[in-house]
C-alpha positions, -999 to +999 in steps of 0.1 A: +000+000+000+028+028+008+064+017-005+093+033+008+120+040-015+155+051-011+171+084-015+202+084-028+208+119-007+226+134-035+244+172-033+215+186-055+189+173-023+211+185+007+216+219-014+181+221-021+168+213+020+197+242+032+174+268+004+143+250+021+151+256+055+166+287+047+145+323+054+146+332+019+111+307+008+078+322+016+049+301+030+020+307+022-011+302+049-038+277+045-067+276+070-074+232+064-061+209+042-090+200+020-107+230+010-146+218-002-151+202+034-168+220+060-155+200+087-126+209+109-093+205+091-057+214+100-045+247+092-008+242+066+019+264+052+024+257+021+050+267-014+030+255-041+060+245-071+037+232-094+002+245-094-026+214-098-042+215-133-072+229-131-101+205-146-125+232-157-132+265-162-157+286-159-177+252-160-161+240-192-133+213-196-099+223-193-068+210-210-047+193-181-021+219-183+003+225-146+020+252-141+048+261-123+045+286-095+083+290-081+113+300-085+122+263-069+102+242-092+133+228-114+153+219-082+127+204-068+115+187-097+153+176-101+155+160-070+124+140-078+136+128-108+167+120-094+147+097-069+127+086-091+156+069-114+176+061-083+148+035-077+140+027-116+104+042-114+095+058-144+071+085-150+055+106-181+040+139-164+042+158-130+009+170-123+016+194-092+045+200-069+042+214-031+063+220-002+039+217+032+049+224+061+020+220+094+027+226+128+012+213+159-030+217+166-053+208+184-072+190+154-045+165+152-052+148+119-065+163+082-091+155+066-085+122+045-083+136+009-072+127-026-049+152-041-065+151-080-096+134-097-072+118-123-047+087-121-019+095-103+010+084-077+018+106-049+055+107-036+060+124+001+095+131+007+100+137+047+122+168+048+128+170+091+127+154+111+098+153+139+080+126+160+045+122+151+033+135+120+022+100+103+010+095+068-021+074+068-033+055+034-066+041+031-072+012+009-107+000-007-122-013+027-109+018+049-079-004+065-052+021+075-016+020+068+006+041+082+044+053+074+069+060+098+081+094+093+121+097+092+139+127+082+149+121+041+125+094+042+105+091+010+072+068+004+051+062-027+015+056-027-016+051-052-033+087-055-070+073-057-070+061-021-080+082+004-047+098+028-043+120+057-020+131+079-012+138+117+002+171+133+037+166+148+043+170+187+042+205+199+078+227+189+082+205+163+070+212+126+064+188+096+078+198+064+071+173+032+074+179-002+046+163-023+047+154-059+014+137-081+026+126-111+016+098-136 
């Protein structure tokens, strides 16, 4: 259900999580994860790299076109590809790129989501490292899987199934960098 795969830590990925960490990015404010659910969610920072393609507009089909939002999109999509071919998974198109980063709350999981309404992977790359924070997957009859956060860590999942995640403990923060691609 969620695959870990290795990261060959390159000098492109330690250069790129020095520019992350760095106080030159801007993060953006987000007040839940999922957007159309009324529910409680957790509140995120987030550096969109890739913005989603959007499926319509103004209630008409749109061509799946995504677009890159920052000025860290080709490092970032570097590093995925470089992970990508360390662990001989190909791909054809990157549909949206993010950098997330969620602190602790009081809600202490999002709403379970999926990131697009087309087929895709999803690729979480742990940037920090922090104690709680989980991943949870979903599969077709609602059994849970979880990963174990460690810092570089990187797991690969199915994007149709439902995922969440959990807030880390308090003075610690979560920062992932998500990729959906096909």
């Amino acid at each position: 259900m969620i695959k870990e795969l290795k990261n060959p830590l390159t000098d492109n990925y330690k250069n790129l999580k020095k520019e992350i960490f760095s106080e030159g990015i801007p993060w953006y404010y987000y007040e839940k994860t999922v957007s159309e659910f009324e529910a409680q969610d957790i509140p995120f920072f987030s550096h969109m790299l890739l913005r989603r393609p959007l499926e319509e507009i103004d209630g008409m089909p749109a061509p799946l076109i995504s677009i890159p939002t920052s000025k860290y999109f080709e490092k970032c999509y570097f590093i995925l590809k470089e992970i990508l071919d360390f662990n001989n998974i190909n791909f054809n198109v990157v549909y949206r790129m993010n950098l997330n980063l969620t602190l602790n709350n009081s809600i202490k999981e999002s709403m379970p989501h999926t990131d697009l309404n087309l087929p895709h992977k999803v690729l979480i790359i742990y940037l920090n490292k922090f104690k709680n924070g989980k991943t949870i997957v979903l599969d077709e009859n609602n059994k849970k899987f979880y990963s174990k956060p460690k810092e570089d860590g990187v797991i690969i999942f199915d994007g149709k199934l439902l995922h969440y995640h959990q807030t880390p403990e308090l003075h610690e923060k979560r920062l992932v960098m998500v990729a959906n691609f096909q």
